[in-house]
PDBQT receptor file of N, H, CA, C and O in Angstrom, charges set to zero:
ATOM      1  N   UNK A   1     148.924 141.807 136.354  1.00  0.00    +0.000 N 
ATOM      2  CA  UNK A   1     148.472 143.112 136.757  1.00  0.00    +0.000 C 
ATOM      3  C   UNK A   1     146.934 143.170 136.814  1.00  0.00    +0.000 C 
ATOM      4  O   UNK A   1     146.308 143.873 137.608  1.00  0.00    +0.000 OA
ATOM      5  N   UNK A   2     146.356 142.307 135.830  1.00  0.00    +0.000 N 
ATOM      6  H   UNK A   2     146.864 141.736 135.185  1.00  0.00    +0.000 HD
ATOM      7  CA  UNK A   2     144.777 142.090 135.862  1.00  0.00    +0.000 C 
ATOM      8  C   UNK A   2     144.188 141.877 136.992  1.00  0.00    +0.000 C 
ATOM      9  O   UNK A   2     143.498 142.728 137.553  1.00  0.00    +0.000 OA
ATOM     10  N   UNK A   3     144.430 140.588 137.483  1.00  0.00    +0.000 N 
ATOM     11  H   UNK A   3     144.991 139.897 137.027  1.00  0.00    +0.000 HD
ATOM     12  CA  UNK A   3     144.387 140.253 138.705  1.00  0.00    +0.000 C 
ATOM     13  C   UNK A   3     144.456 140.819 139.813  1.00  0.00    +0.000 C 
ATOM     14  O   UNK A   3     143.454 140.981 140.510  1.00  0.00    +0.000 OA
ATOM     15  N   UNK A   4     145.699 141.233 140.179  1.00  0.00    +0.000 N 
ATOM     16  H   UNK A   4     146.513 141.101 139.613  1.00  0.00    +0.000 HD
ATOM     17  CA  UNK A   4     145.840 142.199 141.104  1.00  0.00    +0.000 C 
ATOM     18  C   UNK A   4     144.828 143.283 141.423  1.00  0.00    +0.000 C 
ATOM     19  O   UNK A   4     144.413 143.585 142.542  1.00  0.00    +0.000 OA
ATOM     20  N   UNK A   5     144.431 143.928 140.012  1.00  0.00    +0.000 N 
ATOM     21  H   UNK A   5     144.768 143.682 139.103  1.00  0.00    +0.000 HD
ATOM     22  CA  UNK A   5     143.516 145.108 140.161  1.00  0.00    +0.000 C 
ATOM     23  C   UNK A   5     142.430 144.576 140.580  1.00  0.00    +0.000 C 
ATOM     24  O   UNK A   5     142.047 144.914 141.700  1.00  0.00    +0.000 OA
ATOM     25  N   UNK A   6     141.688 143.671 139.862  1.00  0.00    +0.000 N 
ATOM     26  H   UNK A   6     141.998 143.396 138.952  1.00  0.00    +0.000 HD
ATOM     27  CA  UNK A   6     140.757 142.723 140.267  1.00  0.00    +0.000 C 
ATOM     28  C   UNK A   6     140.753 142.908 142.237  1.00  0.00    +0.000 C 
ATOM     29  O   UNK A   6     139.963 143.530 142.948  1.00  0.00    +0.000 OA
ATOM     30  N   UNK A   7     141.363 142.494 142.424  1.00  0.00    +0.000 N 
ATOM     31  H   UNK A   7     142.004 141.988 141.847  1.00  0.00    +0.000 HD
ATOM     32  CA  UNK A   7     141.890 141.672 144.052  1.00  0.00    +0.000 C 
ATOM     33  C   UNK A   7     141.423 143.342 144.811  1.00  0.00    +0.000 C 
ATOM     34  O   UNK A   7     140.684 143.469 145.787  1.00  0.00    +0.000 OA
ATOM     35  N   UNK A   8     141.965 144.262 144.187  1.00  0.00    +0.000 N 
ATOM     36  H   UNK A   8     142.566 144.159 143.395  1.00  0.00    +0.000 HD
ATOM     37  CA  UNK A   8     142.162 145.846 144.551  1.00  0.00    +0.000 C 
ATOM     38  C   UNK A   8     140.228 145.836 144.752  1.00  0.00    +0.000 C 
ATOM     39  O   UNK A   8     139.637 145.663 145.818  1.00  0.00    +0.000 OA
ATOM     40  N   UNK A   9     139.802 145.998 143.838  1.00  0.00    +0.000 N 
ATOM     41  H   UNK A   9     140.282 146.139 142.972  1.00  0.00    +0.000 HD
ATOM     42  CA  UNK A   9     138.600 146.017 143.931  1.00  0.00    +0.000 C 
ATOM     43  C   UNK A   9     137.792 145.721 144.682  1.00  0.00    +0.000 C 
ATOM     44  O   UNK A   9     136.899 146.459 145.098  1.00  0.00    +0.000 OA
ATOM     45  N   UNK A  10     138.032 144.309 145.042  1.00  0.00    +0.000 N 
ATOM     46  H   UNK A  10     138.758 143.710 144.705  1.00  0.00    +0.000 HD
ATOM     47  CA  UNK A  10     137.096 142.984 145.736  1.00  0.00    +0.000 C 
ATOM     48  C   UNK A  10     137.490 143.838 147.187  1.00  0.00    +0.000 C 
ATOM     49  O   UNK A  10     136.646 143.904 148.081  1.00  0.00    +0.000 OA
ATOM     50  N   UNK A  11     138.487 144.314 147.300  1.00  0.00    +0.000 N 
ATOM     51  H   UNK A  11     139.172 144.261 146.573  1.00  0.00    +0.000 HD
ATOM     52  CA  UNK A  11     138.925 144.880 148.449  1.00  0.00    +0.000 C 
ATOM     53  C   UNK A  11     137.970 146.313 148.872  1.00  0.00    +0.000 C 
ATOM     54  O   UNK A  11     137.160 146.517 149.775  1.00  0.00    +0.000 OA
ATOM     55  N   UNK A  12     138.440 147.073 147.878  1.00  0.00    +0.000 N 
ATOM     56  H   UNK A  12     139.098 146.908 147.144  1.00  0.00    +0.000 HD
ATOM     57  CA  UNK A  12     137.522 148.199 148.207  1.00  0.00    +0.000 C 
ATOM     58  C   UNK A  12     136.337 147.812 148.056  1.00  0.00    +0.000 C 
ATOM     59  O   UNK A  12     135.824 148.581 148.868  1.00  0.00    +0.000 OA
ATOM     60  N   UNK A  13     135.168 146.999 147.503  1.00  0.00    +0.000 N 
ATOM     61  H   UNK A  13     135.585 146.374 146.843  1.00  0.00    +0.000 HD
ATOM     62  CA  UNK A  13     133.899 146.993 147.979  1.00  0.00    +0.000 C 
ATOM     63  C   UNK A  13     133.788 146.348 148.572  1.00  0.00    +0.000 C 
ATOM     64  O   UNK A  13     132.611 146.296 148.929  1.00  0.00    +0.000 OA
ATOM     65  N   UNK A  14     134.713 145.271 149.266  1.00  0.00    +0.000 N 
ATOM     66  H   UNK A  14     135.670 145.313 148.977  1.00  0.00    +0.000 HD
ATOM     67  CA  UNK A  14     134.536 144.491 150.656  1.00  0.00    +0.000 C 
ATOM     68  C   UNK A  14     133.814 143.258 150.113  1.00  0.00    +0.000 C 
ATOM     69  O   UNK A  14     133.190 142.505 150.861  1.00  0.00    +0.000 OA
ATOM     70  N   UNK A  15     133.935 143.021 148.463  1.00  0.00    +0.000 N 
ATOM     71  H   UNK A  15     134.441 143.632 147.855  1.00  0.00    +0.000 HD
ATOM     72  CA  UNK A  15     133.858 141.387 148.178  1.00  0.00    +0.000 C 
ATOM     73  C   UNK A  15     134.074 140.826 149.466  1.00  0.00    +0.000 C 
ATOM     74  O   UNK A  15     134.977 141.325 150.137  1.00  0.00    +0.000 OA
ATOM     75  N   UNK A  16     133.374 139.819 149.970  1.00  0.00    +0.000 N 
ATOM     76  H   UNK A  16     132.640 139.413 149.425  1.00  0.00    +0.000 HD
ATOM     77  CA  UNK A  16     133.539 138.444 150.950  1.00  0.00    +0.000 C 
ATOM     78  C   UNK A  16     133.898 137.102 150.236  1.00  0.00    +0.000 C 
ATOM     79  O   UNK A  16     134.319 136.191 150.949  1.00  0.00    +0.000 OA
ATOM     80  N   UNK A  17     133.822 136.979 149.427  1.00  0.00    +0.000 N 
ATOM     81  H   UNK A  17     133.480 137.719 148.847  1.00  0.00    +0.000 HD
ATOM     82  CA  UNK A  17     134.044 135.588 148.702  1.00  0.00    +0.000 C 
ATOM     83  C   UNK A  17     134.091 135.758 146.820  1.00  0.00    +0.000 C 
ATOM     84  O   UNK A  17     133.165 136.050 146.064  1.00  0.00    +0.000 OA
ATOM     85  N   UNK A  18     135.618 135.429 146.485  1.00  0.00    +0.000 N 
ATOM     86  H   UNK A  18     136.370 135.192 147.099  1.00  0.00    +0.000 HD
ATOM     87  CA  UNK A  18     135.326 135.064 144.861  1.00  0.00    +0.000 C 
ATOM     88  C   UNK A  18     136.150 134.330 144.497  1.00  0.00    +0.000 C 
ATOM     89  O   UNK A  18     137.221 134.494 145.080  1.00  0.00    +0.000 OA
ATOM     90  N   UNK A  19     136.130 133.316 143.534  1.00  0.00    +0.000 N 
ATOM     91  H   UNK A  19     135.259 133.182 143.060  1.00  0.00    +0.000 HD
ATOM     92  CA  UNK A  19     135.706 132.383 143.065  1.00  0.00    +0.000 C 
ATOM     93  C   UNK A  19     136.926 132.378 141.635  1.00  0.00    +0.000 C 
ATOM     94  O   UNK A  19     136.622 133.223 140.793  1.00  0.00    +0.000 OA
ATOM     95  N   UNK A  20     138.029 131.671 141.342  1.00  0.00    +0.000 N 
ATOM     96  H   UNK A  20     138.276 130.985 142.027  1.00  0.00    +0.000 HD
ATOM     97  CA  UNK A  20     138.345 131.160 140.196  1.00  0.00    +0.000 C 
ATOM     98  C   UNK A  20     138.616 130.007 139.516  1.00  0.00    +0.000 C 
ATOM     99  O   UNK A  20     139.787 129.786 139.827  1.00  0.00    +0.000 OA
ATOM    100  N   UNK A  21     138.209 128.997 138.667  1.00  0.00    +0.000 N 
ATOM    101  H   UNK A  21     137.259 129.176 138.414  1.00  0.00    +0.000 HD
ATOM    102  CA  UNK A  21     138.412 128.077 138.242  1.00  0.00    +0.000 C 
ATOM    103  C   UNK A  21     139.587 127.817 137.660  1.00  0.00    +0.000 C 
ATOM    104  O   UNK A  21     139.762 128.593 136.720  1.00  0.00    +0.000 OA
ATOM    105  N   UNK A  22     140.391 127.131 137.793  1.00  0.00    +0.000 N 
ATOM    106  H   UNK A  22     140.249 126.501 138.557  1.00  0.00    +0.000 HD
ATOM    107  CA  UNK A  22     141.655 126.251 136.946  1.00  0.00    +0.000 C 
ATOM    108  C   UNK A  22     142.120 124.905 137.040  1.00  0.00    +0.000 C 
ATOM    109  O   UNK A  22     141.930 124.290 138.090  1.00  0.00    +0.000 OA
ATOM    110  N   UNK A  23     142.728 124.347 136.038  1.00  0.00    +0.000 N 
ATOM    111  H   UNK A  23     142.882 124.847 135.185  1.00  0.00    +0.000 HD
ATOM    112  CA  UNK A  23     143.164 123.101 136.937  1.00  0.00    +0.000 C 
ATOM    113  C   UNK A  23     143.904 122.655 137.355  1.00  0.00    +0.000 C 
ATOM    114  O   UNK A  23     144.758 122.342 136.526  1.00  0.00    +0.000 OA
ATOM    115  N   UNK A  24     144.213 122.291 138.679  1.00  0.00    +0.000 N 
ATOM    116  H   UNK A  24     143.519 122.544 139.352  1.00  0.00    +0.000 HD
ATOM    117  CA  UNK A  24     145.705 122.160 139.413  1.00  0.00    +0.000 C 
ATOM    118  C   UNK A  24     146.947 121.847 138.143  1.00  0.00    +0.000 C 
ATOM    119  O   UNK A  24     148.093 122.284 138.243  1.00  0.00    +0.000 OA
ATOM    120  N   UNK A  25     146.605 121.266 137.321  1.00  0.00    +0.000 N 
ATOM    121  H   UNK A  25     145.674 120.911 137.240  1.00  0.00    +0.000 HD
ATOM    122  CA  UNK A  25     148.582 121.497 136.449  1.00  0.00    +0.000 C 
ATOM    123  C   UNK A  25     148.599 122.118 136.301  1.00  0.00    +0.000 C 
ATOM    124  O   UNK A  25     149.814 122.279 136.422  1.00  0.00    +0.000 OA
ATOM    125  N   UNK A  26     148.147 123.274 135.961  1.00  0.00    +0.000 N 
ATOM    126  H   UNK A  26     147.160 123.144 135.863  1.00  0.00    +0.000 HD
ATOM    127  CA  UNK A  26     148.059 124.165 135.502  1.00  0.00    +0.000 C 
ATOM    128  C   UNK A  26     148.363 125.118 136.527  1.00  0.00    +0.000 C 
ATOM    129  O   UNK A  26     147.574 125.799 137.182  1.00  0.00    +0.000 OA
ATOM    130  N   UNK A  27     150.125 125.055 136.598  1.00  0.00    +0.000 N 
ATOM    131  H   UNK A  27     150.766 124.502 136.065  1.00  0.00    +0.000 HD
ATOM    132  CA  UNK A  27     151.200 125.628 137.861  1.00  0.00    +0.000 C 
ATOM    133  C   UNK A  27     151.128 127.053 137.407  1.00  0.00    +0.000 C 
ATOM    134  O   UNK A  27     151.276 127.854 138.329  1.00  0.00    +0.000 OA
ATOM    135  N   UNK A  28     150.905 127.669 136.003  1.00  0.00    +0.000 N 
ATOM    136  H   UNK A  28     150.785 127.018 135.254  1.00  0.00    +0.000 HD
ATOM    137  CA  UNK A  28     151.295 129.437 136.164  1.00  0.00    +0.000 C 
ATOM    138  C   UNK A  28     150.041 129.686 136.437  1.00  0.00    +0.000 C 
ATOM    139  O   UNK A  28     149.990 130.849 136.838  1.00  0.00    +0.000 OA
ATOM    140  N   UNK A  29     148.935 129.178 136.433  1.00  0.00    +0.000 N 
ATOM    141  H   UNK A  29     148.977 128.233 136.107  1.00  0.00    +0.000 HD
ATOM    142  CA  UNK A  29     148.122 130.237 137.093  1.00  0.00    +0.000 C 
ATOM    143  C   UNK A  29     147.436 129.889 138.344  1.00  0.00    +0.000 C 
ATOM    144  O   UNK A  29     146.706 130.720 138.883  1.00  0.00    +0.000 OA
ATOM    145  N   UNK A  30     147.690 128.249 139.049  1.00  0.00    +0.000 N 
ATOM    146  H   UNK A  30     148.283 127.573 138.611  1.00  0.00    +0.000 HD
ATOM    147  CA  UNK A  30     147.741 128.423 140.343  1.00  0.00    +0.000 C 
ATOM    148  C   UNK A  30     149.126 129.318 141.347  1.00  0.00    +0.000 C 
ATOM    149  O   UNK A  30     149.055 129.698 142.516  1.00  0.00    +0.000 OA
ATOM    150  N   UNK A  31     150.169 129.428 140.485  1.00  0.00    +0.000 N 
ATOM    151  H   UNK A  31     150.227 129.120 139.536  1.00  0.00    +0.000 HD
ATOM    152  CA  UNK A  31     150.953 130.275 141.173  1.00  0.00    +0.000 C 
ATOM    153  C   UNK A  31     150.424 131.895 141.198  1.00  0.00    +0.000 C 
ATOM    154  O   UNK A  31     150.641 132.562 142.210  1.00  0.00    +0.000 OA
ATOM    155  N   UNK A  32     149.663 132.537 139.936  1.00  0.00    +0.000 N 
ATOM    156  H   UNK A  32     149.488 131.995 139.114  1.00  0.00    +0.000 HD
ATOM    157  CA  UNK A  32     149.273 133.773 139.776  1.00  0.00    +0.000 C 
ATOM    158  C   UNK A  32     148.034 133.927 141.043  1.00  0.00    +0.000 C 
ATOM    159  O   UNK A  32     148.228 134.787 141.902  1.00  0.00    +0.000 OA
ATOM    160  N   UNK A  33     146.875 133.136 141.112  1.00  0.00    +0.000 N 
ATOM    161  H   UNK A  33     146.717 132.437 140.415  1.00  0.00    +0.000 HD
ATOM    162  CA  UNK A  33     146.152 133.040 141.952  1.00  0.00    +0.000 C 
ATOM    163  C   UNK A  33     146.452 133.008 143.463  1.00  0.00    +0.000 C 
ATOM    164  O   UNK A  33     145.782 133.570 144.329  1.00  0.00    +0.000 OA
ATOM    165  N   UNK A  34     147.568 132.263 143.650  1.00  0.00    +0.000 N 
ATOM    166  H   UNK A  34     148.113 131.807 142.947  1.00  0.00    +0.000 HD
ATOM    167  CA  UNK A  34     147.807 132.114 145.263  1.00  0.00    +0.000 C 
ATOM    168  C   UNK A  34     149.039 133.592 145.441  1.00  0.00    +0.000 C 
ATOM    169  O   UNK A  34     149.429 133.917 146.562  1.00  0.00    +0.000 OA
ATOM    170  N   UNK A  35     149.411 134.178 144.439  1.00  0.00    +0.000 N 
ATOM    171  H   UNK A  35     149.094 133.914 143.528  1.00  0.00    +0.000 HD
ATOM    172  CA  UNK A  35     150.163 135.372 144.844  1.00  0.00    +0.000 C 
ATOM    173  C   UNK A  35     149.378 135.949 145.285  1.00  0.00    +0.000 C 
ATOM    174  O   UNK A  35     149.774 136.342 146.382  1.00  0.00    +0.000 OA
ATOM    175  N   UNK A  36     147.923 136.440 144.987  1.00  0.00    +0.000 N 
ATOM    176  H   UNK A  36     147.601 136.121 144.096  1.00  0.00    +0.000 HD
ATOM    177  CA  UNK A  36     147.385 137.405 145.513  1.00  0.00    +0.000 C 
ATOM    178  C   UNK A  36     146.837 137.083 146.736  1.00  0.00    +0.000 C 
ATOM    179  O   UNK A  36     146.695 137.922 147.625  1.00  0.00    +0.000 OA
ATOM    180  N   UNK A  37     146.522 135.937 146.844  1.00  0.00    +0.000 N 
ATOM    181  H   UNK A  37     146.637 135.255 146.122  1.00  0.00    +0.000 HD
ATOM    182  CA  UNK A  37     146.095 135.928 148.322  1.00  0.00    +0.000 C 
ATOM    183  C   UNK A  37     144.639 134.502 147.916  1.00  0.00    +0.000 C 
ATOM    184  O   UNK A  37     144.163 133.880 148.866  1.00  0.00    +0.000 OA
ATOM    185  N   UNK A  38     144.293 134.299 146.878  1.00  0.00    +0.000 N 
ATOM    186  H   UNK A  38     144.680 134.805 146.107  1.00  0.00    +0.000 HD
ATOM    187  CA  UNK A  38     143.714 132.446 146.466  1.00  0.00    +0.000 C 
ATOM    188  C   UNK A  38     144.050 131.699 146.924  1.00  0.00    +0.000 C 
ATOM    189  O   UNK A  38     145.249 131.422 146.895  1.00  0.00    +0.000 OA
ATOM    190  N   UNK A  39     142.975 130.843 147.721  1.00  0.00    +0.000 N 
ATOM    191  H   UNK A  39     142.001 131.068 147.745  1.00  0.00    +0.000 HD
ATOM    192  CA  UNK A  39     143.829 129.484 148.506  1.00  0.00    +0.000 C 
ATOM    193  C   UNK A  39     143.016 128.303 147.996  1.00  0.00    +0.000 C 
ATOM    194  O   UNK A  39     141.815 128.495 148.191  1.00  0.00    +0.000 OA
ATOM    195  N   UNK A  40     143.260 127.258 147.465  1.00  0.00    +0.000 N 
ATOM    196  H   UNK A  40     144.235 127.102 147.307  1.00  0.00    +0.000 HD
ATOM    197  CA  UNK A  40     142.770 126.026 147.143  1.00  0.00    +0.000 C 
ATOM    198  C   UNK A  40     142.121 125.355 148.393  1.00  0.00    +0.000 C 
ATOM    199  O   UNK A  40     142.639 124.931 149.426  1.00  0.00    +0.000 OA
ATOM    200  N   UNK A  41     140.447 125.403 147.852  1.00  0.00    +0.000 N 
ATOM    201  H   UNK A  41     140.026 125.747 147.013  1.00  0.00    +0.000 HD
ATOM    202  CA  UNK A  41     139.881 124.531 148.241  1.00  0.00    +0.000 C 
ATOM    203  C   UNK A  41     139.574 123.090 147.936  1.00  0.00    +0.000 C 
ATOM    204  O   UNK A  41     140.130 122.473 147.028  1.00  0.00    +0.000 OA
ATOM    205  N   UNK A  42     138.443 122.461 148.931  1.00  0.00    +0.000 N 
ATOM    206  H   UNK A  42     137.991 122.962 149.669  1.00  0.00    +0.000 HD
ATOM    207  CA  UNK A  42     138.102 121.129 148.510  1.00  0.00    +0.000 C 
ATOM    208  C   UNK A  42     136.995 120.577 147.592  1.00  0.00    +0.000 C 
ATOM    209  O   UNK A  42     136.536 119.448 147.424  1.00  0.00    +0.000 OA
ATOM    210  N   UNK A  43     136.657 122.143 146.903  1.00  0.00    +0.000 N 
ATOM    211  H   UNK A  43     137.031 123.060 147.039  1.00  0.00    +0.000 HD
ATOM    212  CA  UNK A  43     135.233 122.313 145.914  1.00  0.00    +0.000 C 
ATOM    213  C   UNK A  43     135.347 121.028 144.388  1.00  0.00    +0.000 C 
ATOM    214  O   UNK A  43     136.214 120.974 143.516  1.00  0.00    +0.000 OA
ATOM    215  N   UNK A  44     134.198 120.212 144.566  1.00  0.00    +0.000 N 
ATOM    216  H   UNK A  44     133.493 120.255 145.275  1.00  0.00    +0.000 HD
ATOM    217  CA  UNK A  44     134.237 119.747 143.538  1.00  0.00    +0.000 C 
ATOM    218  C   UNK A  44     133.432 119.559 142.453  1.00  0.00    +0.000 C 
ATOM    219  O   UNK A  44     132.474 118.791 142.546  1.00  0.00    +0.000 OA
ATOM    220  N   UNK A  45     133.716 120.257 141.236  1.00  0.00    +0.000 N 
ATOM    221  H   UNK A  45     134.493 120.881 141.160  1.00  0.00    +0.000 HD
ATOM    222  CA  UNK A  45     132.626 120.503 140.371  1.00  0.00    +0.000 C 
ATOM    223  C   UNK A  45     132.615 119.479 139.461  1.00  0.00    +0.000 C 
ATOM    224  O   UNK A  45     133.499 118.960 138.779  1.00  0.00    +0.000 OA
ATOM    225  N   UNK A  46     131.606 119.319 139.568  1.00  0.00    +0.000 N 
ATOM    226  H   UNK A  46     130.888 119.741 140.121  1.00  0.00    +0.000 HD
ATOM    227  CA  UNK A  46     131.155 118.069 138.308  1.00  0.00    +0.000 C 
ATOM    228  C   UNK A  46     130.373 118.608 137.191  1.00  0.00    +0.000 C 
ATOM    229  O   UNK A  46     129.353 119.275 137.365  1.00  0.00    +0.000 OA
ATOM    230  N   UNK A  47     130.988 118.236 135.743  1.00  0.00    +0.000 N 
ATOM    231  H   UNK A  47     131.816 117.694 135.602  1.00  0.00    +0.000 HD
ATOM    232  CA  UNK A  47     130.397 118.473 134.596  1.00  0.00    +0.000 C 
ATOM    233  C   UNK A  47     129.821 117.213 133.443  1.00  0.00    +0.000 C 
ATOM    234  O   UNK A  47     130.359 116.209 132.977  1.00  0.00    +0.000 OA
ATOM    235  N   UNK A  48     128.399 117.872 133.263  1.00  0.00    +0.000 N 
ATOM    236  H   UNK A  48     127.962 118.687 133.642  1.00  0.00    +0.000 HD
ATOM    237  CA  UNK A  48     128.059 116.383 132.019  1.00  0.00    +0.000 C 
ATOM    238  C   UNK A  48     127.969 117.058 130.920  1.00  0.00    +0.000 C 
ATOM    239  O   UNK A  48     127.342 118.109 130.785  1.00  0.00    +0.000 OA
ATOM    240  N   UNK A  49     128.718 116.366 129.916  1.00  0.00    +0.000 N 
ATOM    241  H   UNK A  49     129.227 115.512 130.026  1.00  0.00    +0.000 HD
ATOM    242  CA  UNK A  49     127.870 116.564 128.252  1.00  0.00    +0.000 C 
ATOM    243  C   UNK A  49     127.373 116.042 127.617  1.00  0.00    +0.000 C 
ATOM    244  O   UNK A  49     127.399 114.831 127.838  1.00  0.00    +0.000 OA
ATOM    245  N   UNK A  50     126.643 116.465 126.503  1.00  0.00    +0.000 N 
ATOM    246  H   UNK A  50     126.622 117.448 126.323  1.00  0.00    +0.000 HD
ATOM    247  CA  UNK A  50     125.564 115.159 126.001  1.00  0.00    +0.000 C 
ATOM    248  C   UNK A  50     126.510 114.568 124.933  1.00  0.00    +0.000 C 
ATOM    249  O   UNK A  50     127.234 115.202 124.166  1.00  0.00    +0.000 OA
ATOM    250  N   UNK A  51     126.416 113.706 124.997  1.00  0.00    +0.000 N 
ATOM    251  H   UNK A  51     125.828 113.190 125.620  1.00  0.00    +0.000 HD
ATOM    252  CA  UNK A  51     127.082 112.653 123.647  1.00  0.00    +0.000 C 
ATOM    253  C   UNK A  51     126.501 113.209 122.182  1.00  0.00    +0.000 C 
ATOM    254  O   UNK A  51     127.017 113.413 121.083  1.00  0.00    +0.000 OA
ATOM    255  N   UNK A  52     125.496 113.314 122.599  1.00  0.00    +0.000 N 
ATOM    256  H   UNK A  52     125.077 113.148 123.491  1.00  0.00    +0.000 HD
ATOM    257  CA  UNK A  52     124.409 113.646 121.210  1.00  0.00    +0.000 C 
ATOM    258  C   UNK A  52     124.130 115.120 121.154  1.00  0.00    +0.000 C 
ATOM    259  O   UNK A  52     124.341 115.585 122.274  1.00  0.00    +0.000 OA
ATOM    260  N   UNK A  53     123.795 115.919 120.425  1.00  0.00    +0.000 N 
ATOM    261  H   UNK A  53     123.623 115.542 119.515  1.00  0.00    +0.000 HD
ATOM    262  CA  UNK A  53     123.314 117.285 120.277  1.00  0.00    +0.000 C 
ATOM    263  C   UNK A  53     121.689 116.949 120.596  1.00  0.00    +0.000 C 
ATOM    264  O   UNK A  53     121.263 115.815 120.376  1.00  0.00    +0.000 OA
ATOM    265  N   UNK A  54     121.051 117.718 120.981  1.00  0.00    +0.000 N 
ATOM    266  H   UNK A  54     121.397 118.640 121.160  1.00  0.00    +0.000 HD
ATOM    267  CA  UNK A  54     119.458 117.904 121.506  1.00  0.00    +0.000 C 
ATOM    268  C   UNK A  54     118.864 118.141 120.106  1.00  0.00    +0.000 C 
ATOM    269  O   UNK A  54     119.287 119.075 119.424  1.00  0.00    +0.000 OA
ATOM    270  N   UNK A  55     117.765 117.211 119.598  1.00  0.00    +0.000 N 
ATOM    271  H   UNK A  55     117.421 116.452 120.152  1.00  0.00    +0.000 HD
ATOM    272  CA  UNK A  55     117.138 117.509 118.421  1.00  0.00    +0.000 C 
ATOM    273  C   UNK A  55     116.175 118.206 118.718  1.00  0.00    +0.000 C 
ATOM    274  O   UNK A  55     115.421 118.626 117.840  1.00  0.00    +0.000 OA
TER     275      UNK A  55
């Protein structure tokens, strides 16, 4: 229902583009996302962490 309202919104102010992260196994909430109208792109985000904490 979150979502949805969300989606309601993006609608009435005429959002053009937004954006959710998950990761494809993760089947219940690529299924929640593509109900509303989310379509999987070819975006690929790359993340680094430091091995070490910053002294």
């Amino acid at each position: 229902m979150l979502v949805r309202q969300a989606v309601r919104v993006f609608a009435e102010h005429r959002v053009t583009l937004a954006y959710v992260w998950t990761r494809p196994d993760n089947e219940a909430a690529v299924k929640l996302y593509t109900s509303v109208g989310f379509e999987p792109n070819r975006q690929l985000v790359m993340t680094w962490y430091p091995t070490e904490p910053n002294s």
